[in-house]
C-alpha positions in Angstrom: 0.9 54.7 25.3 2.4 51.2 25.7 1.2 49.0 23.5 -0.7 45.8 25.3 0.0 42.3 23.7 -3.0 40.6 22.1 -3.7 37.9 24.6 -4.6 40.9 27.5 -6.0 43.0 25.1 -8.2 41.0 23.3 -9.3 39.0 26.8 -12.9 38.7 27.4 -14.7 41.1 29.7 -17.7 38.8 30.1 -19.4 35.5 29.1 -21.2 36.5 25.8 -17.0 37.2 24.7 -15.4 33.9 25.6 -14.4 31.9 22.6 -15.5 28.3 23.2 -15.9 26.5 26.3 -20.4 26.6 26.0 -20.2 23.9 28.7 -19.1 25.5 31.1 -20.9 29.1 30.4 -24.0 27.1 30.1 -23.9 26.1 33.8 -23.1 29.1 35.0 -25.1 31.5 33.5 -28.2 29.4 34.6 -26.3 29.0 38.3 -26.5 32.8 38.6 -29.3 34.0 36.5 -31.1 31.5 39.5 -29.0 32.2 42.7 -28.1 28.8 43.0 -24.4 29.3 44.1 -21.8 27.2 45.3 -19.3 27.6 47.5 -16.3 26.4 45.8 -15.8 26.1 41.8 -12.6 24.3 40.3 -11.8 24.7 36.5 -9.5 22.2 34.5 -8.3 22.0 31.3 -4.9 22.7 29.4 -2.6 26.0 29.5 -4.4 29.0 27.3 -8.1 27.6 27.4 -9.8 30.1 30.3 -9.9 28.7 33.2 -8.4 32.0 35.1 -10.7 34.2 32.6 -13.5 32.5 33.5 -12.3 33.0 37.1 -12.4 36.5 37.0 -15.4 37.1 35.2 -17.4 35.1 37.2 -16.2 37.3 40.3 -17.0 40.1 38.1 -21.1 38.6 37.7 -20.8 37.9 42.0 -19.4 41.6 42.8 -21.3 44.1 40.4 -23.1 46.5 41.8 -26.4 46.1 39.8 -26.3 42.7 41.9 -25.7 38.8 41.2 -26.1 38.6 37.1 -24.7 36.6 34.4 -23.9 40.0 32.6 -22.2 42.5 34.7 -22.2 45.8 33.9 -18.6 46.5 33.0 -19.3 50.3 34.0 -19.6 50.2 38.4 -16.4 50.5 40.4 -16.8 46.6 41.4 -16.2 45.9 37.7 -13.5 48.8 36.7 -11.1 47.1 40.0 -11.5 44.0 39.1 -10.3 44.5 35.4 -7.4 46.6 36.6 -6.9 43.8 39.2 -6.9 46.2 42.2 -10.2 45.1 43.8 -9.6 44.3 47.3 -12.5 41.5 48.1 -10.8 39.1 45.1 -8.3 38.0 46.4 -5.7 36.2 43.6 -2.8 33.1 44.6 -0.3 31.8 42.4 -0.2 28.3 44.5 3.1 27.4 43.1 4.8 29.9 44.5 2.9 29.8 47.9 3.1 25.9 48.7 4.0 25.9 52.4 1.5 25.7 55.3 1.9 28.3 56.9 1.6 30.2 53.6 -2.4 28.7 53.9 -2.9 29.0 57.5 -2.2 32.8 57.1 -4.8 32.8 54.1 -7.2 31.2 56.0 -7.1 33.3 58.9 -8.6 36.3 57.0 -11.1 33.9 55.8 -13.4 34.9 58.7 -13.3 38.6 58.1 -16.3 40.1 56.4 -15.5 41.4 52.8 -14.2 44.9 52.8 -16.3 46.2 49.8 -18.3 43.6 47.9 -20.4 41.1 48.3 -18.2 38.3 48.8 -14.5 37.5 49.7 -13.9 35.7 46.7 -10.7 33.5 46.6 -9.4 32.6 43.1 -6.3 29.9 43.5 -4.2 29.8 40.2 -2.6 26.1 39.7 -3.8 24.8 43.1 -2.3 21.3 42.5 0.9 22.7 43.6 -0.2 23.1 47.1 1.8 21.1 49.7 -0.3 17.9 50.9 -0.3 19.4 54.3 -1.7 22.9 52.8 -4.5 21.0 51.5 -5.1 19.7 55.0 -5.2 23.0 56.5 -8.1 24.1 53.7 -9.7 21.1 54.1 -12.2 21.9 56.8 -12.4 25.5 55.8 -13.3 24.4 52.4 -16.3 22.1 53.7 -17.6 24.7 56.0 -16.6 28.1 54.7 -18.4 31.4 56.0 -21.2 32.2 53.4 -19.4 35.6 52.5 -16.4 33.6 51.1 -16.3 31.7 47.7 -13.7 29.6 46.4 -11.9 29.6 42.7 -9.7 27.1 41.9 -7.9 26.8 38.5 -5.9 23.9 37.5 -3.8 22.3 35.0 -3.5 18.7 36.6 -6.4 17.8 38.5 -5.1 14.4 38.9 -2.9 16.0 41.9 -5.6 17.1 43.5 -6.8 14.8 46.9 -10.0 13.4 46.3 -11.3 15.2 49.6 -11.0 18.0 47.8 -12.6 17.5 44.8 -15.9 16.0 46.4 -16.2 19.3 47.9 -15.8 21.7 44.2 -18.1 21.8 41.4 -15.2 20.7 38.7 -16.0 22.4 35.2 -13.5 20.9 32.6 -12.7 23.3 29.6 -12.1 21.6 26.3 -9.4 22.6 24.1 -9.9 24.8 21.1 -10.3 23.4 17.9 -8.0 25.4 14.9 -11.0 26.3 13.2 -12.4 28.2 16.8 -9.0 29.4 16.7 -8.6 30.2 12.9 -12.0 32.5 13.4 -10.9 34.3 16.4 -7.8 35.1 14.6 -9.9 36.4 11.5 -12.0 38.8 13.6 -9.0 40.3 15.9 -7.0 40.7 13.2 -9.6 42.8 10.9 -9.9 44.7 13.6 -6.4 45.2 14.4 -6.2 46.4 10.5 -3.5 43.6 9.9 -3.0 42.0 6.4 -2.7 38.0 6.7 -3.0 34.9 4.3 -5.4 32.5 5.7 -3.2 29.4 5.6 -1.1 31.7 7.9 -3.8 31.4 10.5 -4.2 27.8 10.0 -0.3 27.2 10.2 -0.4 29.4 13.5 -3.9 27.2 15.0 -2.1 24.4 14.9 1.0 25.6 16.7 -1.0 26.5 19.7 -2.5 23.0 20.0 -5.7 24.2 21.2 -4.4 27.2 23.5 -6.3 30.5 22.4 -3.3 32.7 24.8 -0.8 30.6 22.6 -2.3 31.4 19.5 -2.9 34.7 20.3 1.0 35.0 21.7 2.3 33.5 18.3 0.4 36.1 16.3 2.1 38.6 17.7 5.3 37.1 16.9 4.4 36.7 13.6 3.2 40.2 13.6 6.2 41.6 14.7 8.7 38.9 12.0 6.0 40.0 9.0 6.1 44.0 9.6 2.5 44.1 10.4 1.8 41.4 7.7 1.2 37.7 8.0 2.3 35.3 5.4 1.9 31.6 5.4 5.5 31.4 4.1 6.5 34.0 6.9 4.7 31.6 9.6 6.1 29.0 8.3 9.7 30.0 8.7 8.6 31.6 12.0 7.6 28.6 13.4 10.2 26.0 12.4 7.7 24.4 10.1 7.0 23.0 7.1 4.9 25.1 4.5 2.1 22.4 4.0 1.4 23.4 0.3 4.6 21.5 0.1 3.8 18.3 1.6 0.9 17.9 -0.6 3.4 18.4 -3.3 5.4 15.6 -2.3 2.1 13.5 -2.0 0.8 14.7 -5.5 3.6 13.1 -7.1 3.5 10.3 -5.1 -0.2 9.2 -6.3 0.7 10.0 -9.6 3.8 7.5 -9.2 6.0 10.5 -10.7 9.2 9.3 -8.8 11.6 12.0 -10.1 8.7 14.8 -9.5 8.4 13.8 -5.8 12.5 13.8 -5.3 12.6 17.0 -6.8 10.0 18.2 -4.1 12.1 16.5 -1.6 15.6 18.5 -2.9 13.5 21.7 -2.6 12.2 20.8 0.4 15.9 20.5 2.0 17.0 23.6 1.0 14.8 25.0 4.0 16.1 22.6 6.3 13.6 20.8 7.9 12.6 19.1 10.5 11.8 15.5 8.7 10.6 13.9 11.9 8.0 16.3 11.4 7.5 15.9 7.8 6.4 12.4 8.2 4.7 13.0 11.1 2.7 15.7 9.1 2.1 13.3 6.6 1.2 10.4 8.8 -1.5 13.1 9.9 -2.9 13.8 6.2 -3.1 10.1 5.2 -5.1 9.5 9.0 -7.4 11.9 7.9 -7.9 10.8 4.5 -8.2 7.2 5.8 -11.5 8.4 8.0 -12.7 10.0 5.1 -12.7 6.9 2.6 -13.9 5.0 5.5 -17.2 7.6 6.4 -17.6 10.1 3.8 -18.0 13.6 4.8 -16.5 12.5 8.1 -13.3 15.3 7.4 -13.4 18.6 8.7 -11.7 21.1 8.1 -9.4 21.5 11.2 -5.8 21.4 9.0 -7.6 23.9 6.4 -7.0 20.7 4.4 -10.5 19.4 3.6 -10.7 19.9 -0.2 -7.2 18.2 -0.9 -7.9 15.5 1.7 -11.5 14.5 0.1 -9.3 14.3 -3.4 -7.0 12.1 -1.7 -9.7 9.8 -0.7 -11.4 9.5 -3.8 -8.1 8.9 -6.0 -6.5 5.8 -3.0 -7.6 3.2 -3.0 -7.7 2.3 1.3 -5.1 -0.6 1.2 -2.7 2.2 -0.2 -3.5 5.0 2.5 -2.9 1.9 5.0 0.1 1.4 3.4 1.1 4.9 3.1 0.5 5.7 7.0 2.1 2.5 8.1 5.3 3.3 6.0 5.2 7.3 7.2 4.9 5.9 11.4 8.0 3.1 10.5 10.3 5.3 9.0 10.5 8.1 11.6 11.8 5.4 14.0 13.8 4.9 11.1 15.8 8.4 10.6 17.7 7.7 13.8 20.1 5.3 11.9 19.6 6.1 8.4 23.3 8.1 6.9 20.9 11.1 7.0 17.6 12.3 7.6 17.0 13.6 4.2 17.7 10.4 2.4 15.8 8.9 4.7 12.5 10.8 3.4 13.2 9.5 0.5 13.8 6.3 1.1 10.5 5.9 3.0 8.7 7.9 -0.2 9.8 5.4 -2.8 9.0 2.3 0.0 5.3 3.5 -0.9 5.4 4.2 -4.6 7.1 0.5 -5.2 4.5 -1.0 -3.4 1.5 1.2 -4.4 -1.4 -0.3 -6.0 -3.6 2.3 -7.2 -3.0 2.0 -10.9 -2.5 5.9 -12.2 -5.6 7.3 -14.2 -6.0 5.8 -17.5 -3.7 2.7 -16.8 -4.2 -1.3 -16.6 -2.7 -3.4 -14.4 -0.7 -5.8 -16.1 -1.8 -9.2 -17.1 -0.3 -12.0 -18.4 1.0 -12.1 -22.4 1.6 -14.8 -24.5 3.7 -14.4 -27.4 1.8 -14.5 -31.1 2.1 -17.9 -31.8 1.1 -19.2 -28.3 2.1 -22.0 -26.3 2.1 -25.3 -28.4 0.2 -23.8 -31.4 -2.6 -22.9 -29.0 -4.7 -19.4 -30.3 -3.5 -17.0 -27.7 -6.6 -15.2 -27.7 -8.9 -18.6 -27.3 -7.1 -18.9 -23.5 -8.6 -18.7 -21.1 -5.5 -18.3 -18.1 -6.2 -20.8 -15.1 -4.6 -23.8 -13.7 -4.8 -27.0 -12.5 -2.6 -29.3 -10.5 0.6 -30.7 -11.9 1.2 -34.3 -11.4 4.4 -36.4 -11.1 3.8 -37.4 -14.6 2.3 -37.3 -17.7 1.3 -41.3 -16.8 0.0 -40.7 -13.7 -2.0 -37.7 -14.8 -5.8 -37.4 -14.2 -8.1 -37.9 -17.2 -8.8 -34.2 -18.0 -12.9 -35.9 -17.6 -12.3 -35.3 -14.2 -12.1 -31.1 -14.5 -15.0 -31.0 -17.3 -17.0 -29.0 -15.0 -14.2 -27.2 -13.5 -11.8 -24.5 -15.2 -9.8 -26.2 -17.8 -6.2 -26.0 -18.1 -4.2 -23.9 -20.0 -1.0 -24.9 -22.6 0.8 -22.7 -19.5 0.1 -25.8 -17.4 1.8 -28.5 -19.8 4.4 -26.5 -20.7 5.3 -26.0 -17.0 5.0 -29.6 -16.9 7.3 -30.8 -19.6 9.9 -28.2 -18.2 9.8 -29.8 -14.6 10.2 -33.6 -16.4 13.3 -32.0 -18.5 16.7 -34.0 -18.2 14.9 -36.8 -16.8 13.8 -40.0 -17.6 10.3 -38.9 -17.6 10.9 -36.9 -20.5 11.5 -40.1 -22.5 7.4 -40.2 -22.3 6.3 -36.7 -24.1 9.0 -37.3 -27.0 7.8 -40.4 -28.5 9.2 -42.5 -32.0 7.0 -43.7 -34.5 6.8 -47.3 -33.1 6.3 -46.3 -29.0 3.0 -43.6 -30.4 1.4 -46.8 -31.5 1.6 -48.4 -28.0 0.5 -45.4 -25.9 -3.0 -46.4 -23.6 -6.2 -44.6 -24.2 -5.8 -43.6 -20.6 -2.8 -41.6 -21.6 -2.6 -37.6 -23.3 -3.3 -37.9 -27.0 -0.7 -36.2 -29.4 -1.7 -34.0 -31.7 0.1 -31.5 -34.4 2.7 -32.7 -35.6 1.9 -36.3 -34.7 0.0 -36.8 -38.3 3.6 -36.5 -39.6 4.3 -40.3 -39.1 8.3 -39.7 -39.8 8.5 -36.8 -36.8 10.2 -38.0 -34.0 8.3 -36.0 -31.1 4.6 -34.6 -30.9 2.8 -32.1 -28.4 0.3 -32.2 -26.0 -3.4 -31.1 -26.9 -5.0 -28.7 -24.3 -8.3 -27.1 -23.6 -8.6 -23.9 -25.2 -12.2 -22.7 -24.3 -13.7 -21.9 -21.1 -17.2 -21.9 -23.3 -16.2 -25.2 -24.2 -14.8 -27.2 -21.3 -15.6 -30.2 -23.3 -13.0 -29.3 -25.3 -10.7 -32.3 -23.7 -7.5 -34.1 -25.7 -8.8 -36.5 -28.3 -8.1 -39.7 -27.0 -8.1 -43.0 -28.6 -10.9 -44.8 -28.3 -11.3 -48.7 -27.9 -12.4 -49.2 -31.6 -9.0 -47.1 -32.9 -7.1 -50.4 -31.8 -5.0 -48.0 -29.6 -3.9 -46.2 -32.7 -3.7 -42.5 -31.4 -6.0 -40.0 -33.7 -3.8 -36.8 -35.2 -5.5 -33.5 -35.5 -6.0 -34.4 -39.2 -8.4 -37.1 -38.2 -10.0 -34.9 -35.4 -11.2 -31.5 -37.4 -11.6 -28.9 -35.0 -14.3 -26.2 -35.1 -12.8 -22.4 -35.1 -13.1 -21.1 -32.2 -13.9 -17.3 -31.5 -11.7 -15.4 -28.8 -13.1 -15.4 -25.2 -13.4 -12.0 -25.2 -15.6 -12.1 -28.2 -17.8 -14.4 -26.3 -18.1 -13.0 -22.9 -19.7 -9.3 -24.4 -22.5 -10.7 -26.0 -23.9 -13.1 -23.2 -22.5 -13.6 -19.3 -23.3 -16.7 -17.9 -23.1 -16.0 -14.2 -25.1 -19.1 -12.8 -22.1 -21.3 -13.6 -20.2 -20.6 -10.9 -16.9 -22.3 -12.1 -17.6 -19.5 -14.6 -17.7 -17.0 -12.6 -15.1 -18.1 -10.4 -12.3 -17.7 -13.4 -14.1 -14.2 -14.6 -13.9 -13.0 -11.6 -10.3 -13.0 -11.1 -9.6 -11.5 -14.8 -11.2 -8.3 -14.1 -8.0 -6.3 -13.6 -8.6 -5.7 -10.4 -6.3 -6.1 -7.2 -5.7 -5.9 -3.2 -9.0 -5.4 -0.9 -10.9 -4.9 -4.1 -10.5 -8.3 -6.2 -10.8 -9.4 -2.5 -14.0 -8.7 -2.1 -14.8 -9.6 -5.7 -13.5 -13.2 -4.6 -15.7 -13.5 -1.7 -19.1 -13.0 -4.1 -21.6 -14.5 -6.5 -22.6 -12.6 -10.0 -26.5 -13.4 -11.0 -27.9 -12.2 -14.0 -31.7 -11.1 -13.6 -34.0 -9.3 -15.8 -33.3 -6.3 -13.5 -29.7 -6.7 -14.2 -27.1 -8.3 -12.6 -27.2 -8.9 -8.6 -23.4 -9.3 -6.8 -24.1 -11.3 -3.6 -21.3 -10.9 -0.5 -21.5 -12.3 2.6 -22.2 -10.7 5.8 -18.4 -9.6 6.9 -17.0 -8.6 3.8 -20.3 -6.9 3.2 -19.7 -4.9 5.6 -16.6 -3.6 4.1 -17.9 -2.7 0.9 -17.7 0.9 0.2 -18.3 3.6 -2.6 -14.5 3.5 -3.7 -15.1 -0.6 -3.9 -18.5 -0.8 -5.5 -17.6 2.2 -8.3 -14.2 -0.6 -9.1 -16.0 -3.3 -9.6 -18.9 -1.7 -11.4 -15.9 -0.7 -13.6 -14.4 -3.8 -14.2 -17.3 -5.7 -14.6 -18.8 -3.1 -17.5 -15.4 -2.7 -19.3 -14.6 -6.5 -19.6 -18.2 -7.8 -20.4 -19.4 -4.3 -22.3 -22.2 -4.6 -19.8 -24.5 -1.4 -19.2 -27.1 -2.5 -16.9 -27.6 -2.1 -13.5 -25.1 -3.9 -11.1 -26.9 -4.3 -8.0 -24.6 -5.0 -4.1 -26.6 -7.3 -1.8 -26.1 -8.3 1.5 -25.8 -12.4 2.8 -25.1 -15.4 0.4 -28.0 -17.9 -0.6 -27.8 -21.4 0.9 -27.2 -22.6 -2.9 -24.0 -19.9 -3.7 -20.2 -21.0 -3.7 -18.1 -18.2 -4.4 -14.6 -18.0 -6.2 -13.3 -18.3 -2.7 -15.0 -21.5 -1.9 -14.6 -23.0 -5.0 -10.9 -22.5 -5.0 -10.9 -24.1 -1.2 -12.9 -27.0 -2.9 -10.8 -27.3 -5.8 -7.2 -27.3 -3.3 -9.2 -29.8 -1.3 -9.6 -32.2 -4.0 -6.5 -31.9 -5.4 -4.8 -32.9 -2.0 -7.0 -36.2 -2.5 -6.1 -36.4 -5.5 -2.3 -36.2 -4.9 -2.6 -38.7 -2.0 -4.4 -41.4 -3.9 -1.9 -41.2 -6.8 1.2 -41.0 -4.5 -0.1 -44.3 -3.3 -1.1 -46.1 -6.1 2.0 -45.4 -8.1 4.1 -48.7 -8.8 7.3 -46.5 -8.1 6.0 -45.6 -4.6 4.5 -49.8 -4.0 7.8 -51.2 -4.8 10.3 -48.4 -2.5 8.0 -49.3 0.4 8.0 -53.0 -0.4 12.0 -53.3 -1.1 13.0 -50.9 1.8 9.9 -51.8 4.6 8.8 -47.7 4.0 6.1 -45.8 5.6 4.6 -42.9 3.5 4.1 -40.1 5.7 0.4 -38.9 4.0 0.9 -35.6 5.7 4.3 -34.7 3.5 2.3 -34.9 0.4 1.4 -31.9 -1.5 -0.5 -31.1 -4.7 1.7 -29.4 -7.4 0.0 -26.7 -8.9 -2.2 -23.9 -8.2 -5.8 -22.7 -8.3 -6.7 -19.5 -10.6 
């Protein structure tokens, strides 16, 4: 005996055997089980889903001999012709080969004829958008007012083609495409039975090939039947198919979230030894980071169409969202890419190490990095008694603010002044911070006090006192006061209290009402991207139910597990916090968070910037001598806000 390929063995006999397509089976089994029949039926959908299938077994259900059913018996002569496709009151057309008029007319001219041996004359059109515009003329009128021995089945893969005076006059069913795992389970059953040893993967790889066709899918296992010697393989597939094994794009991506660079090369060089095709690589990858994206965004959302579902939750739990984002927007770039890159392979890895450079999930056990000073400081300042923030930089140490002016704001830092005295280097500025014996005695109270090595009275140069305390903001340079005669005081004169590192401070207590506070804290959590983000755009309260995070409404809404579990985290490890951290939705009228306060802060320093541009003497006498305008609008603040 011959042997019958899969597709027409394995092709259902009757409804309760279609795979799928409960939409359509629905209407029709209720249709018939309650005689309400129509004249014409038109089925739509994509190659492989049915449609003719369908087609024949609902002239099967019209044409048994037990009468109209939804389950025909299979057994009567009615059913036995029309499976062997010589029954002579079903009448089948291939319209693209029969597109002509007169092709129609001669079909329609039977039309009034009385069925031979059923029930009905039953018409069943294969791809009837191929028909001529006049052919659908001709069965226009015939199809409004047909005989009542004559139904109509009309199967098509373009509906769009069809005149709409045609389909007013159908009931159009429109068949869905399978989904792999419909596919995947189809596969499983006719291939126990078939006694044929497979790897699942191998029936995933071959479900997605098919793209939603159950004749493709069932065409390609045959093929893959014949290339395995009656075994499937997912390796075998694989090759079969042109494809790339995905355990090895999840390879490649392994490495590439562990930031392993020459790990995920090496994947790439054994990769190319099969010869891909690295459109399709990224493509395939661009695929995996979409559906990890949906997951991070509704968990639970994944299924398991790609046989992926385990990996891709992984994924989503180890990203963070701006680097799937990334990752996705990198993999859709660089296929346009391959076109002109010196060759395709190089080109993968090109667009591989684009995401690792500019990854930002920091690998398990890691810190970001932060900024280090150097064991003795900046200007003899305790390195650990910083607090690292900043505050505008003037034009000089003259026309500097009285640090009064930031007591209730974040202080600055000895990064500030040293930044300062490098920008006034080779200048005559400079002439103001390196200062004899005889010009320290004439400095103004409104000026920085020296401190260090200024109680040596035969050193030629002294340094600037800075703030080293966020607990202290109070903390300011010791200035000379009116009874001192303008006699500057040393740090000999000033004993300073010991000071314990802010990190010391900050476990034992958190102030989060001061919202200056919290607005430096925040940013020193280690955290980074949409994350410190969010963090930014919130106000910490301590309560005796623990502390409370408050967000407003639209970032709020972008708060998610991967988020919350971060700054939970952050906020635990830093203050050695472990209470309950509590996410609520809308500001009070009272909160300003670090965003705000940093918009505040910039504000104010613009004002401040302006009013000293114009009240230098420097400024006054240019626009005196040279009849100047100051353009307000060109003047910015030096400096920048933590």
């Amino acid at each position: 005996m011959s042997y019958q390929v899969l597709a027409r063995k394995w092709r259902p006999q009757n409804f309760k055997q279609m795979v799928g397509q409960e939409h359509v089976l629905k209407a029709l089994i209720h249709a018939l089980d309650s005689q309400r029949l129509h004249h014409a039926y038109l089925f739509t959908g994509t190659r492989g889903v049915g449609k003719t299938t369908i087609g024949r077994i609902l002239a099967k259900c019209l044409s048994c001999d037990k009468g109209i059913t939804s389950e025909p018996c299979g057994a009567c002569s009615a059913c036995s012709s029309i499976v062997e496709g010589r029954y002579v009151d079903l009448i089948e057309i291939d319209a693209a080969s029969r597109t002509k008029v007169e092709d129609m007319r001669e079909l329609l001219e039977n039309v009034q004829y009385a069925p031979t041996e059923g029930r009905f004359k039953i018409y069943l059109i294969d791809e009837v958008h191929m028909l001529s515009q006049s052919s659908f003329n001709a069965l226009l009128k015939t199809l409004e007012e047909p005989p009542e021995h004559v139904k109509f089945l009309f199967a098509t893969t373009d509906p769009q083609k069809l005149p709409v005076t045609i389909l007013s006059r159908c009931l159009q069913f429109n068949l869905k495409n399978m989904s792999p795992e419909r596919i995947v389970g189809h596969l499983n059953y006719i291939l126990t039975e078939e006694q044929v040893a497979f790897e699942e993967m191998s029936l995933w790889a071959l479900a997605r090939a098919a793209d939603g066709s159950m004749r493709d899918a069932l065409s390609l296992t045959d093929q893959a039947i014949a290339y395995g010697n009656n075994s499937l393989t997912e390796v075998g597939v694989s090759t079969m198919l042109g494809t790339v094994d995905q355990k090895k794009i999840y390879r490649i991506l392994e490495k590439l979230v562990s930031r392993d660079a020459s790990g995920m090369l090496a994947e790439v060089h054994s990769l190319a030894e099969f010869s891909p095709d690295y459109t399709s690589v990224l493509a395939t990858l661009a695929a995996i980071l979409h559906r990890v994206a949906v997951e991070q965004v509704v968990p639970g959302a994944c299924d398991n169409s790609m046989g992926d579902q385990e990996q891709v939750v992984s994924y989503a739990r180890q990203l963070c969202a701006e680097d799937v984002q990334l990752f996705y927007q990198v993999a859709l770039v660089s296929r346009q890419d391959l076109a002109i890159t010196p060759d395709p392979k190089s080109g993968l890895e090109m667009a591989l190490l684009r995401m690792m450079a500019f990854q930002l999930s920091p690998v398990e056990g890691e810190k970001p990095d932060l900024p280090v000073l150097s064991e003795e400081g900046v200007g003899g300042v305790d390195p650990d008694s910083l607090v690292h923030s900043e505050v505008p930089s003037m034009l000089s140490a003259e026309n500097s603010p009285p640090l009064e002016a930031y007591e209730n704001d974040a202080p600055a830092t000895a990064y500030d002044y040293a930044e300062e005295i490098e920008q006034v280097e080779d200048t005559e500025l400079k002439k103001k911070t390196v200062l004899s014996e005889s010009s320290v005695e004439a400095i103004s109270t409104e000026e920085l006090t020296p401190i260090g090595k200024a109680a040596d009275t035969t050193s030629d140069s002294v340094e600037l006192e800075v703030p080293n305390s966020l607990e202290s903001p109070s903390a300011a340079p010791v200035a000379s006061s009116p009874e001192s005669n303008g006699t500057v005081q040393t740090a000999d004169d000033a004993v300073q209290k010991p000071k314990e590192p802010v990190s010391q401070k900050v476990s034992s207590h958190i102030e989060p009402t001061d919202e200056t506070c919290w607005s430096v804290r925040s940013a020193q959590l280690g955290l980074s991207g949409m994350t410190l983000n969010l963090l930014l755009n919130s106000v910490l309260e301590e309560t005796d139910q623990g502390l409370q995070l408050y967000f407003d409404a639209g970032h709020f809404r972008l708060l998610n597990p991967s988020h919350e579990s971060r700054i939970k985290a952050a906020i635990q490890q830093a203050y050695s916090y472990d209470q309950q951290i509590t996410f609520f939705n809308s500001l009070k009228e009272s909160h300003e968070t670090p965003m705000m306060w940093r918009e505040r802060k910039r504000a104010e320093m613009q004002v401040h910037a302006k009013q000293m541009i114009k009240s230098d003497p420097n400024v006054q006498k240019i626009l005196e001598v040279f009849d100047g305008v100051l353009i307000e609008n060109s003047i910015q603040a030096i400096g920048e806000i933590l």
